[in-house]
C-alpha positions in Angstrom: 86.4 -31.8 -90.8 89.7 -32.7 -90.3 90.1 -29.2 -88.5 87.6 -30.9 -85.8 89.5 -34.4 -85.7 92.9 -32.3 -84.6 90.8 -31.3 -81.3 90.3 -33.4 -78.3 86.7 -33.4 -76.9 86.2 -31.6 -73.6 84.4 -35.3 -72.3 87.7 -37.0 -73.6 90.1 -35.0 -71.7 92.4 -36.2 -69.0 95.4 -35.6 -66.8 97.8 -37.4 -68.9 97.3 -36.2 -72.2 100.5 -34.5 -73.7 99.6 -31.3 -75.5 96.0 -31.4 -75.7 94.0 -29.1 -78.2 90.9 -27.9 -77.2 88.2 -25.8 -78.3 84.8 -24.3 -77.6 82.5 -21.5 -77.3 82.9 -18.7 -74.3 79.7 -19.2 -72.6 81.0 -17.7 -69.3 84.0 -15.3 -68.5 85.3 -13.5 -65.3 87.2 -9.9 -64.9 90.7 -10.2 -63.7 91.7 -10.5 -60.5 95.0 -9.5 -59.0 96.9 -11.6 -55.6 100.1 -11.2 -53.9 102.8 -13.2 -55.6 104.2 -15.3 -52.6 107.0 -16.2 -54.6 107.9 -13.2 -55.3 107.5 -10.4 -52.5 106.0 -7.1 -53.8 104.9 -8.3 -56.6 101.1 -9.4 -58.0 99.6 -12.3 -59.7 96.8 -11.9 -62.3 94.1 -14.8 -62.8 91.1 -14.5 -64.7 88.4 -17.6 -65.5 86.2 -18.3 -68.4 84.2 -21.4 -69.4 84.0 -23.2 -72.5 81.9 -25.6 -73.9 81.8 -28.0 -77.1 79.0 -30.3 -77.4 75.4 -30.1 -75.8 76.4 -32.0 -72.5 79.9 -31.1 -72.1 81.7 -27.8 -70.6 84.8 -26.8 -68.0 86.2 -24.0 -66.9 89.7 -22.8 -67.3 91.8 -20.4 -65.2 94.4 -18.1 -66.9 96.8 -17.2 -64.9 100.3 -14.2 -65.2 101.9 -11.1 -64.7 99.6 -7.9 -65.4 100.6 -7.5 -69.1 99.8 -11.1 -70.5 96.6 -11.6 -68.5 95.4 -8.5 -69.5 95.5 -9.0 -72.7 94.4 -11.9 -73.0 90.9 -11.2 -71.5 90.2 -8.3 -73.9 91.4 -10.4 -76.7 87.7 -12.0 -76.5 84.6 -12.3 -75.3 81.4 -14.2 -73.9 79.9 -15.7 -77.6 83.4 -16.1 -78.9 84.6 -19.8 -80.3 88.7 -20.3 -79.4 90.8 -22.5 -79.6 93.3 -23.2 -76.3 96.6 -25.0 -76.8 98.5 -27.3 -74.6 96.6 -25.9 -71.0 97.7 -28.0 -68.1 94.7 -30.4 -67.5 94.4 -30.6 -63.7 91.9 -32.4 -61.1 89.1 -29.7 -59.7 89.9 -28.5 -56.3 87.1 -29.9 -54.4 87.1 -26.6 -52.2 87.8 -24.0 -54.6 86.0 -24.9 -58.0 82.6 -25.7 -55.9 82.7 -22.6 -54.2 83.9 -19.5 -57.0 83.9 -21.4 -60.1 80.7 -22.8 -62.1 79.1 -26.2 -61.7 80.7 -27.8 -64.6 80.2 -32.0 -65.8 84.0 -32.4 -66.5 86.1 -33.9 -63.6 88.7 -31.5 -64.4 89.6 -27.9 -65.1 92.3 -26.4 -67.6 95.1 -24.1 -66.6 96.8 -21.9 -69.0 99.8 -20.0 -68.6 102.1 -17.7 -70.7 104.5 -19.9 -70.8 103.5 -23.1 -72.0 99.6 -22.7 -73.4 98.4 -20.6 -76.1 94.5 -19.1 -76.6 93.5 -17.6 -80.0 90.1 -17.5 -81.9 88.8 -19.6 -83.5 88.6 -19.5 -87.8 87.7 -22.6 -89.2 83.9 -21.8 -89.8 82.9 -25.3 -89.9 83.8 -25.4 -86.6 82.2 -22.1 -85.7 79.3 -23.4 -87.0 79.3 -26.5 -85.1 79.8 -24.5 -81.7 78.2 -21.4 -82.4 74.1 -22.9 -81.4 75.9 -24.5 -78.2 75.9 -20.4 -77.0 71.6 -21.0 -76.3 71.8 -24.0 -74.7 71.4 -23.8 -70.5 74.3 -25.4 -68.8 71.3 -26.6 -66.3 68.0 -28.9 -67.3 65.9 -26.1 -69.0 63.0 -27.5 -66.9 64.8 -27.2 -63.2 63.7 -23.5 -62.2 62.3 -20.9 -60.2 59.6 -18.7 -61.4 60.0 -15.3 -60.1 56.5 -16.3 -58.6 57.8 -19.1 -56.4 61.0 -16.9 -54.8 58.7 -14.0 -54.2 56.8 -16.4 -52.3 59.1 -18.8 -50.3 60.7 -15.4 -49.6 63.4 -15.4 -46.6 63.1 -19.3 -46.5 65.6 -18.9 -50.0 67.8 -15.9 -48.6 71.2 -17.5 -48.9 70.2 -20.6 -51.4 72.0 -20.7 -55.5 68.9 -21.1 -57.5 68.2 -21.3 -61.7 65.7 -18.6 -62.6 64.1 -18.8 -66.0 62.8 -14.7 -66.9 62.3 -12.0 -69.2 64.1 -8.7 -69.4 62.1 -5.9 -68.3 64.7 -3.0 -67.9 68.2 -2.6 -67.5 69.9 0.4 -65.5 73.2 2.1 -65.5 76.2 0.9 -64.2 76.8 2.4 -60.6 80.4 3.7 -60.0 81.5 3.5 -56.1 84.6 3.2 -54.1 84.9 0.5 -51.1 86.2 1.6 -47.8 89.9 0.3 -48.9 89.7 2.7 -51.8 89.3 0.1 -54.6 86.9 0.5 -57.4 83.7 -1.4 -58.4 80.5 -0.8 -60.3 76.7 -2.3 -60.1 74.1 -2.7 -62.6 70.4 -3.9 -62.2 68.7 -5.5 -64.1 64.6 -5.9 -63.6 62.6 -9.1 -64.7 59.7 -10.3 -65.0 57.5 -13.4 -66.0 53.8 -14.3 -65.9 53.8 -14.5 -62.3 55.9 -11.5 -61.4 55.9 -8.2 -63.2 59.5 -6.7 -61.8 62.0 -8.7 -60.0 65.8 -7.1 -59.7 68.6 -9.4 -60.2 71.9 -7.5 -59.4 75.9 -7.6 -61.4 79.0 -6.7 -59.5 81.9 -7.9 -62.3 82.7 -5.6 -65.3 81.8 -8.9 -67.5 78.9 -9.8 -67.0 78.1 -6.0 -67.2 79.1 -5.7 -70.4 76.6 -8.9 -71.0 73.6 -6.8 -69.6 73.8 -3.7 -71.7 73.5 -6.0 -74.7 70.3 -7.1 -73.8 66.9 -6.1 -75.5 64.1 -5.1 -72.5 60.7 -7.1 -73.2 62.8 -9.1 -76.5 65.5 -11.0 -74.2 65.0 -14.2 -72.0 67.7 -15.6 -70.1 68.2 -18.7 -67.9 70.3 -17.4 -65.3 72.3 -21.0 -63.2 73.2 -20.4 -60.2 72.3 -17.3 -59.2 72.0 -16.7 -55.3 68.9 -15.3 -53.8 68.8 -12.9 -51.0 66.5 -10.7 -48.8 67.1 -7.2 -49.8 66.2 -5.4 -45.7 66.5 -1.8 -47.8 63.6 -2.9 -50.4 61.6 -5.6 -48.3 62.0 -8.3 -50.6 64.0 -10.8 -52.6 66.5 -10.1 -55.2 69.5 -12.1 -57.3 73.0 -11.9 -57.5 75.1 -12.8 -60.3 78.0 -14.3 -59.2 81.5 -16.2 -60.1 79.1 -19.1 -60.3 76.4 -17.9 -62.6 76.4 -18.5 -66.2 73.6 -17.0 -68.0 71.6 -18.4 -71.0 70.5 -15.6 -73.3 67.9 -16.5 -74.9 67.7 -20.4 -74.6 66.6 -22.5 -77.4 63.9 -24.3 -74.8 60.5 -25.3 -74.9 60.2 -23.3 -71.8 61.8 -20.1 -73.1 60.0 -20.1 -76.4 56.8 -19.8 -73.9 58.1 -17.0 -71.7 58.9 -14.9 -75.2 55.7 -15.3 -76.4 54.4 -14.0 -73.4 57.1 -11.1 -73.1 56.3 -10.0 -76.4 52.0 -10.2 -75.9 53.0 -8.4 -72.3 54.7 -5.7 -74.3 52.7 -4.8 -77.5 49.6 -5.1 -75.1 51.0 -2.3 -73.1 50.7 -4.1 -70.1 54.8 -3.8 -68.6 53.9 0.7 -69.1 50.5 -0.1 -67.0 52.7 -1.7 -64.3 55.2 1.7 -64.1 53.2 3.3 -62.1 53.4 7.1 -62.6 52.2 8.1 -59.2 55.4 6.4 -57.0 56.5 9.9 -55.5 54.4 12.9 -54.4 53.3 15.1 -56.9 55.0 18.0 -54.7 58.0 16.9 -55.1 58.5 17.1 -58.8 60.3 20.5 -59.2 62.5 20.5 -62.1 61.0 22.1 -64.9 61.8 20.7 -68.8 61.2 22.0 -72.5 60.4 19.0 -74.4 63.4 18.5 -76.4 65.5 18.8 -72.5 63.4 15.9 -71.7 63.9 13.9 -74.8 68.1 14.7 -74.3 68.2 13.8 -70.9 65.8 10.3 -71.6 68.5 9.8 -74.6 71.4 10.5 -72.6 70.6 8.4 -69.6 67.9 5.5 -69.8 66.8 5.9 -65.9 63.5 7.1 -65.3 63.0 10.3 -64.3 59.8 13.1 -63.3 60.0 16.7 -64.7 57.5 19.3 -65.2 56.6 20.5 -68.6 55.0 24.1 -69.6 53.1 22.7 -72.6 50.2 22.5 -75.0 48.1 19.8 -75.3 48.2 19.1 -78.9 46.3 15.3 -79.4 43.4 14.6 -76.7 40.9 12.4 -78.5 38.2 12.7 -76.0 35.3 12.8 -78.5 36.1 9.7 -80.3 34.3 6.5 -79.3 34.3 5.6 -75.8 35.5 2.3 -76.3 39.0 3.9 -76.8 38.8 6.2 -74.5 37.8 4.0 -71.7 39.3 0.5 -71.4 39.1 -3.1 -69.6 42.1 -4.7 -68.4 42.4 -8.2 -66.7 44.0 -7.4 -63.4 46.0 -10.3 -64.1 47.8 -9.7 -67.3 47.0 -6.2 -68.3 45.7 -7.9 -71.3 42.8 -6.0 -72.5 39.5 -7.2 -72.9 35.7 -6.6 -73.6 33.1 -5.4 -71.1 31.4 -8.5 -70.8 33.9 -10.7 -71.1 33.6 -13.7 -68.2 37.5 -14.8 -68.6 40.6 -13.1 -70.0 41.1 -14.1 -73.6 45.1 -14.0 -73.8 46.4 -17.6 -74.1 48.7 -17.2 -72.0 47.1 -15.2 -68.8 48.1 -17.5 -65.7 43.7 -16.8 -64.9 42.1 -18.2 -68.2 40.5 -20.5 -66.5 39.4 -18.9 -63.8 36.3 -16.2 -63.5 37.9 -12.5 -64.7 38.8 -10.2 -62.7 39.5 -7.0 -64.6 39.5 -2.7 -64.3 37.9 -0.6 -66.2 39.2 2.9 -66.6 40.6 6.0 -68.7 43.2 4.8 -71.4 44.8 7.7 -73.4 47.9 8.5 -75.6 47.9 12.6 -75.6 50.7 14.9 -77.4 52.1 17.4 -75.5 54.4 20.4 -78.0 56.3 23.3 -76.9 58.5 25.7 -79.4 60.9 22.7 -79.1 59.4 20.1 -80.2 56.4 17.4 -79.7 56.3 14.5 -77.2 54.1 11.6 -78.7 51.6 9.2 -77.4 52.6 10.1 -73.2 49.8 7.8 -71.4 47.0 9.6 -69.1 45.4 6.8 -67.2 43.0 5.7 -64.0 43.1 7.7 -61.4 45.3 10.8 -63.1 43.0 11.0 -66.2 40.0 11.7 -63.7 41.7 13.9 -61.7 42.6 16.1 -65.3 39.4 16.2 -66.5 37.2 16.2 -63.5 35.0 13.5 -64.1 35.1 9.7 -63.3 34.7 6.9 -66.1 30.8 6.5 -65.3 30.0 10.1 -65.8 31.7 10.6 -69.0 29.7 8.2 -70.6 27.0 9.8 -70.0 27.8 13.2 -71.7 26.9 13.8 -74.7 29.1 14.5 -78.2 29.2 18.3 -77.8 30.0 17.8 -73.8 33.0 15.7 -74.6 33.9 17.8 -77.4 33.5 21.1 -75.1 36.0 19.2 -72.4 38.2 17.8 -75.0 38.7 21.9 -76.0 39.4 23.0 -72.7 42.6 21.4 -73.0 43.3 21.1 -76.1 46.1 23.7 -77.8 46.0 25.4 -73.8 49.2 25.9 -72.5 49.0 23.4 -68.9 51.6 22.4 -66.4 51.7 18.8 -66.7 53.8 16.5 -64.1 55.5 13.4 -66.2 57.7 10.5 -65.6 59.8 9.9 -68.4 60.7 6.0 -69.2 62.5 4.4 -72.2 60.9 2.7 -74.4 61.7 0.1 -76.9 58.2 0.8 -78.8 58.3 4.4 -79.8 61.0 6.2 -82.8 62.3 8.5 -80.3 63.4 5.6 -77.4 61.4 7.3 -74.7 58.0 7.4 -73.2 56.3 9.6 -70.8 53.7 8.9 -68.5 51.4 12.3 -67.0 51.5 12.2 -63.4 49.3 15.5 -62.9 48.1 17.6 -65.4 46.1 20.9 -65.1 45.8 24.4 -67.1 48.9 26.4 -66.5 48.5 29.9 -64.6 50.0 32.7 -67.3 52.5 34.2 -65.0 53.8 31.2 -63.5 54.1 30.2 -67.3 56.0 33.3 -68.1 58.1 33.4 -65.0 59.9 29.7 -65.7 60.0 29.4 -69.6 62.2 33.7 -69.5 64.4 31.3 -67.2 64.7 28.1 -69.7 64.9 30.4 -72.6 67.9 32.6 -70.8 69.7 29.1 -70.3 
């Protein structure tokens, strides 16, 4: 306790306080930046920004600011979750100009300035004070209940393109971080991230700084909701559609501790185990035709482990699990068109809780629903999904007349497959569900020609 009392609150602060104490948990944090010292001709200045905050209502931002050396340092000496304590920072009135256009909204009147000279920042290591800060880290720096669903951007569309919104979502995916080069030969890198809600099932939201990079790859697909404040909407003319940008405004909420979050997990995690988010990855989004490079199984699961993007290969396998003469019912499914969530054939309304169309009339597809093996002389892939439209295709017969064979005709078509060497298309996706991390969905699948066979696995095996 009497560690606490030595601080002054971030709500207390002011301009005329001598060597004020302050600390706080990171809940924000820029990368360093680099100016022309005009004081000193040839030379740069390094800045870099980071927001702290110390009770549920209360936050500012502070700016560091140095020579290369100290600056540097000082960011990697922590990070966004981190509790710290800064020493005697210059408390200074917010540039009405500035702070409202690069740096976060923040309630405090003023911002902190720290310098090498006079201010110190080190962690924090009193843990009752840890303690005290550490829940503040799931707490939106907005009112949890002022937000966009992905629903209501998608649909004001253009009208938004320019605007700073809050968007309450789920994590679908995150990519890799992009590496480019601008015209003037600095560097930069971009990752995107994909969300979704109940209204939306994939949304892209966009990061430019190395920070707030680092932030993204921690985050679990289908397990992690964020509030993202502040982000700014714009009309993507490449894609067609809207997408969000974090910026040196944005401070993102992982995994608030809202009524409104607590919701939007739930729902993640039904979306998820119902299988729902791999229904919406369509397998068939580029021509069969164009799928050329060929994969043993364990090249497919190396390449899904060294870089989580999806990707289409062809396969020369066998087909080693195709329960096509179990009961129908899990051969052939009903989905609510909605949600994904399956149901039962004479269902009148979906039955998930939290399908935005429970109380509306059902509206739902009914087709093939399988998890087949597929094993080479490397190895097995598990549980690859062969659905709609591509299951038909495969086994040459829509959902209406397979029902109407009998046992020994599904068993008879269930062997024509099965433990056959075929050439099956698949997109490869990770996967948060499965022991090996990946998951493959079969694009096209039919029984492999023996000299074609022989032609491309002499060239893997000579590899």
């Amino acid at each position: 306790m009497a560690a606490y009392q030595s601080f002054i609150a971030i709500s207390e602060l002011h301009p005329n306080f001598s060597h004020p104490k302050v600390t706080g948990i990171i809940i924000w944090k820029t990368d360093v930046k680099s100016f022309p010292d005009r004081k000193n001709v040839g030379a740069d200045r390094f800045t870099f920004g980071f927001t702290i905050k110390d009770s549920p209502d209360f936050f500012i931002n502070v700016a560091a600011w140095g020579n290369d050396g100290y600056i540097n340092g000082l960011s990697n000496s922590f990070s966004i979750g981190d509790c710290v304590i800064v020493e005697n920072p210059l408390v200074a009135n917010k540039d009405p100009e500035k702070d409202e256009r690069f740096y976060p909204t923040t309630p405090s009147l003023y911002r902190l300035l720290v310098t090498e000279a006079h201010s110190q920042v080190s962690l924090c290591a009193d843990m009752d004070t840890i303690d005290r800060l550490l829940p503040l880290i799931h707490l939106p720096v907005k009112d949890s209940r002022d937000f966009y669903s992905l629903g209501d951007i998608v649909a004001n569309g253009q009208q938004l393109d320019g605007t700073v919104v809050n968007i309450l979502a789920a994590v679908k995916s995150t990519g890799e971080p992009k590496l480019f080069t601008t015209s003037d030969g600095r560097k930069g890198q971009r990752l995107e991230v994909k969300l979704f809600d109940d209204s939306v099932s994939s949304f892209p939201v966009v990061c430019w700084d190395r920070e707030a990079i680092q932030l993204a790859q921690t985050w679990i697909p289908k397990e992690t909701v964020l509030f993202i404040a502040d982000a700014k909407i714009s009309f993507d003319s490449f894609r067609s559609g809207m997408t969000a940008t974090v910026n040196s405004k944005t401070i993102i909420t992982v995994n608030p501790d809202t009524r409104e979050a607590s919701l939007l997990f739930s729902f993640a995690k039904q979306m998820s185990e119902s299988g729902a988010l791999d229904q919406d990855e369509k397998p068939e989004d580029v021509p069969v035709d164009s799928i050329v490079d060929v994969y043993t199984v364990s090249q497919l699961k190396q390449k899904a482990n060294e870089s989580p993007e999806a990707f289409f290969g062809i396969t020369y396998s066998f087909m080693s699990k195709l329960d096509l003469d179990t009961s129908v019912s899990k051969v052939i499914k009903t989905r609510c068109s909605r949600c994904k969530f399956q149901v039962t054939d004479d269902a009148q309304s979906c039955t998930s809780l939290l399908c935005t169309g429970t109380d509306q009339v059902l509206s739902a597809t009914t087709g093939f629903d399988l998890l087949v093996d597929f094993t080479d002389h490397t190895g097995t892939l598990h549980a690859c999904t062969l659905r709609g439209p591509v299951a038909e295709k495969t086994l040459g017969c829509t959902t209406k007349e397979f029902t109407s064979l009998t046992d020994d005709e599904r068993t008879a078509k269930k062997w024509k497959f099965l433990l056959e060497r075929c050439k099956i298309y698949v997109k490869i996706l990770p996967s948060t569900k499965t022991r090996s991390g990946i998951r493959g969905a079969v694009v096209a699948c039919s029984l492999a020609d023996p000299g074609e066979v022989k032609q491309h696995m002499s060239a893997l095996l000579s590899l």
